[in-house]
C-alpha positions as CSV (number, residue, x, y, z in Angstrom):
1,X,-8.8,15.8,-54.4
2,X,-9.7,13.1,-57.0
3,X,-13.2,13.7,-58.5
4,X,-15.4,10.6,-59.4
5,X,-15.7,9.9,-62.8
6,X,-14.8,12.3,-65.4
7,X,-16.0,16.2,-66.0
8,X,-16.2,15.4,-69.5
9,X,-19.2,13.0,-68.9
10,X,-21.2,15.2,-66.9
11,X,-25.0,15.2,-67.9
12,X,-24.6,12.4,-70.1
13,X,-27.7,10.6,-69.0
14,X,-29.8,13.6,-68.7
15,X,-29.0,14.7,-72.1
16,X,-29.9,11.6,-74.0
17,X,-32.9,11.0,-72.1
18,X,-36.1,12.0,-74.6
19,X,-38.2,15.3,-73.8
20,X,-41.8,14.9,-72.7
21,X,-44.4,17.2,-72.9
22,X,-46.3,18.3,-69.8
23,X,-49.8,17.2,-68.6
24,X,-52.4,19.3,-68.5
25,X,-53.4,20.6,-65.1
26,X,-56.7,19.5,-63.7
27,X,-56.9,21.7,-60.8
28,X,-56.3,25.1,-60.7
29,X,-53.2,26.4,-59.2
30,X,-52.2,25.8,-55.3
31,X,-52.1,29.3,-54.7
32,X,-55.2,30.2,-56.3
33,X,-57.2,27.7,-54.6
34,X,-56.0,28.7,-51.8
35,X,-57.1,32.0,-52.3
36,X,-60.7,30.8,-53.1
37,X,-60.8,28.1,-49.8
38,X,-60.1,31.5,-47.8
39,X,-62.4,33.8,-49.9
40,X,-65.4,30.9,-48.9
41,X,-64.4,30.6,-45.1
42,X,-63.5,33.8,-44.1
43,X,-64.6,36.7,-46.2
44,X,-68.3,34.9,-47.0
45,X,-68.5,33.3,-44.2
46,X,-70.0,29.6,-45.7
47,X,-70.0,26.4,-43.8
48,X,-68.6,23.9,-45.8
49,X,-70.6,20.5,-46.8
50,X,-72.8,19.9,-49.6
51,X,-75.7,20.8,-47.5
52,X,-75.8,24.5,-47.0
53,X,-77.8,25.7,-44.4
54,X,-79.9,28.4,-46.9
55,X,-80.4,26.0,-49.1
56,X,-81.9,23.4,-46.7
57,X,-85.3,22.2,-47.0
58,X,-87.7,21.4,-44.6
Protein backbone atom coordinates (compact mmCIF):
# COMPACT_ATOMS: atom_id res chain seq x y z
CA UNK A 1 0.00 0.00 0.00
CA UNK A 2 1.52 3.34 -1.09
CA UNK A 3 2.08 5.77 1.82
CA UNK A 4 1.55 9.56 1.26
CA UNK A 5 4.51 11.48 1.22
CA UNK A 6 7.77 10.18 2.35
CA UNK A 7 8.75 8.61 6.00
CA UNK A 8 11.81 10.50 5.70
CA UNK A 9 9.80 13.89 6.15
CA UNK A 10 7.95 12.93 9.02
CA UNK A 11 7.77 15.71 11.78
CA UNK A 12 9.27 18.16 9.67
CA UNK A 13 6.97 20.96 10.52
CA UNK A 14 6.77 20.19 14.07
CA UNK A 15 10.43 20.13 14.47
CA UNK A 16 11.16 23.54 12.98
CA UNK A 17 8.42 25.17 14.68
CA UNK A 18 10.07 27.44 17.68
CA UNK A 19 9.41 26.33 21.47
CA UNK A 20 7.32 28.51 23.72
CA UNK A 21 7.22 28.68 27.16
CA UNK A 22 4.07 28.09 29.12
CA UNK A 23 1.68 30.63 30.81
CA UNK A 24 1.26 30.88 34.07
CA UNK A 25 -1.85 29.37 35.49
CA UNK A 26 -4.36 31.75 37.07
CA UNK A 27 -6.65 29.37 38.57
CA UNK A 28 -5.81 26.63 40.48
CA UNK A 29 -6.00 23.19 39.13
CA UNK A 30 -9.48 21.58 37.83
CA UNK A 31 -9.19 18.91 40.19
CA UNK A 32 -8.47 20.94 43.11
CA UNK A 33 -11.11 23.28 42.71
CA UNK A 34 -13.18 20.79 42.35
CA UNK A 35 -12.27 19.48 45.51
CA UNK A 36 -12.83 22.88 47.28
CA UNK A 37 -16.57 23.61 45.31
CA UNK A 38 -17.45 20.14 47.05
CA UNK A 39 -15.64 20.84 50.39
CA UNK A 40 -18.08 24.39 50.44
CA UNK A 41 -21.41 22.56 49.29
CA UNK A 42 -21.35 19.46 50.86
CA UNK A 43 -19.12 18.99 53.82
CA UNK A 44 -19.82 22.89 55.23
CA UNK A 45 -22.88 23.00 54.06
CA UNK A 46 -22.68 27.01 52.58
CA UNK A 47 -25.18 28.53 50.24
CA UNK A 48 -23.46 29.99 47.64
CA UNK A 49 -23.85 33.94 46.66
CA UNK A 50 -22.01 36.74 47.97
CA UNK A 51 -24.60 37.29 50.54
CA UNK A 52 -24.33 34.63 53.20
CA UNK A 53 -27.00 34.21 55.34
CA UNK A 54 -24.68 34.64 58.88
CA UNK A 55 -23.33 37.41 57.61
CA UNK A 56 -26.60 39.24 56.70
CA UNK A 57 -27.52 42.31 58.30
CA UNK A 58 -30.65 43.58 59.33
Amino acid sequence: MPTHGSLTKAGKVRGQTPKIQPRERDSPITKLRNKNNFEKRFEKKRSPGQRKEDKRRR
